[in-house]
N, C-alpha and C positions, 0 to 999 in steps of 0.2 A: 516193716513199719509203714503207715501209712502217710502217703504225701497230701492230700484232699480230703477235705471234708466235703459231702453234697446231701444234704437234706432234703428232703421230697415231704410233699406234700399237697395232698390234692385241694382245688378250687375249683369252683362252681360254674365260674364265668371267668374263663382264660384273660381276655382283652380286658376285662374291668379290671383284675388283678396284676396286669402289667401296667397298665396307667397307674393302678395304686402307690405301686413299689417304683416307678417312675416318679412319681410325686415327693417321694422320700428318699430321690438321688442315687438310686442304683440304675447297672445301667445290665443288659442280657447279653450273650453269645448269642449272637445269632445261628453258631454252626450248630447247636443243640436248639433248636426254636422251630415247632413245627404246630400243626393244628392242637394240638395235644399237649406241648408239652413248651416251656423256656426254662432256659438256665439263667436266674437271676445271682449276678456275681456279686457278693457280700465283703470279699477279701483276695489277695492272693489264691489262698486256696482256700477261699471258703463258698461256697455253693449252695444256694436253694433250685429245688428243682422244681416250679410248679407247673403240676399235671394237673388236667380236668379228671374228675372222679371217675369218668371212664379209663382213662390209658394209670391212673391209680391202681384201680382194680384188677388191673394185667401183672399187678406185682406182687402183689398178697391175695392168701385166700382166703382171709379176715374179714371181715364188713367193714365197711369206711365210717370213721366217725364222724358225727355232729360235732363239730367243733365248737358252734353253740351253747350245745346242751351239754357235753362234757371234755373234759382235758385231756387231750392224745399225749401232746408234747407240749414243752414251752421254749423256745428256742432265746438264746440270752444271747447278748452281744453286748461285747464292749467297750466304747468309744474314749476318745481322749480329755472330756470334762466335762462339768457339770452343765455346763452349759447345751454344748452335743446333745446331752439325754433329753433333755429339756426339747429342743429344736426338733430332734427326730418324733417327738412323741406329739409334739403341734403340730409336724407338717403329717402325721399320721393322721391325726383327729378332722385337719381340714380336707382332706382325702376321703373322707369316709370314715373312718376306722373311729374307734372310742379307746378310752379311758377303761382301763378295767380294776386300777386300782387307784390308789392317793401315794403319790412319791416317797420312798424310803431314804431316811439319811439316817447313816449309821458311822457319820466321823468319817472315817476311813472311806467307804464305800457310800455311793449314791445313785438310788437306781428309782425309774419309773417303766413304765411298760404301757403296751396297745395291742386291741384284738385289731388283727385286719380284717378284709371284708368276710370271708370264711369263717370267721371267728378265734383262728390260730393264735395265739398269745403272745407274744413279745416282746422281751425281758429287756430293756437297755440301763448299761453302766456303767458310771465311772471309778475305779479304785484308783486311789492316792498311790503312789509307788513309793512313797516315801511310810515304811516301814512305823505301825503306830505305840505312839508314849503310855509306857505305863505309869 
């Protein structure tokens, strides 16, 4: 069974993308943190790994995507209120990053999202834990 989660994903410009995700409250290991690569820690065990598109390339034999131009992955995460979503997705936007959709509220759940500077996509949201009325 697995204990961690670590998502990789290559960027363009290492140093601009750890101020980003510094801007938005996360913080790295520095024992994984090298020219190439940081571990930006998300959760207990939750992990992003961002590599430059070179030390990316050392892991697949795939071509690296434009995250731009099209959707690799969309990594979701889930905070504790409406508010959070809210918060995370401004202090993205004054970082750099944009808006890639208009905020979902669906009762239950409430989610918006932000491209960072690469253009990677990311999903923020909050679920009601109180079980919904029919």
């Amino acid at each position: 069974m697995a204990t961690n989660i670590f998502v990789n994903l290559p960027v363009r410009d290492l140093p601009k993308s750890v101020e980003f995700f510094t801007h938005l409250g996360y913080s790295f290991n520095q024992h994984y943190t090298d020219e190439g690569a940081t571990c930006m820690i998300v959760a207990e065990n939750i992990f992003v790994m961002l590599l430059t598109e070179e030390r990316f390339k050392t892991f697949t034999p795939k071509p690296v995507s434009d995250a731009h131009a099209s959707t690799e992955v969309l990594v979701c995460l889930q905070v504790d209120s409406r508010d959070q979503v809210t918060a995370l997705v401004d202090k993205a936007i004054e970082a750099g990053g944009s808006a890639y959709k208009e905020p979902q509220d669906h009762g239950f759940m409430y989610g918006h999202g932000f491209q960072d500077l690469d253009g990677h996509l990311w999903e923020i949201i909050y679920m009601d834990s109180a079980p919904p009325t029919t």
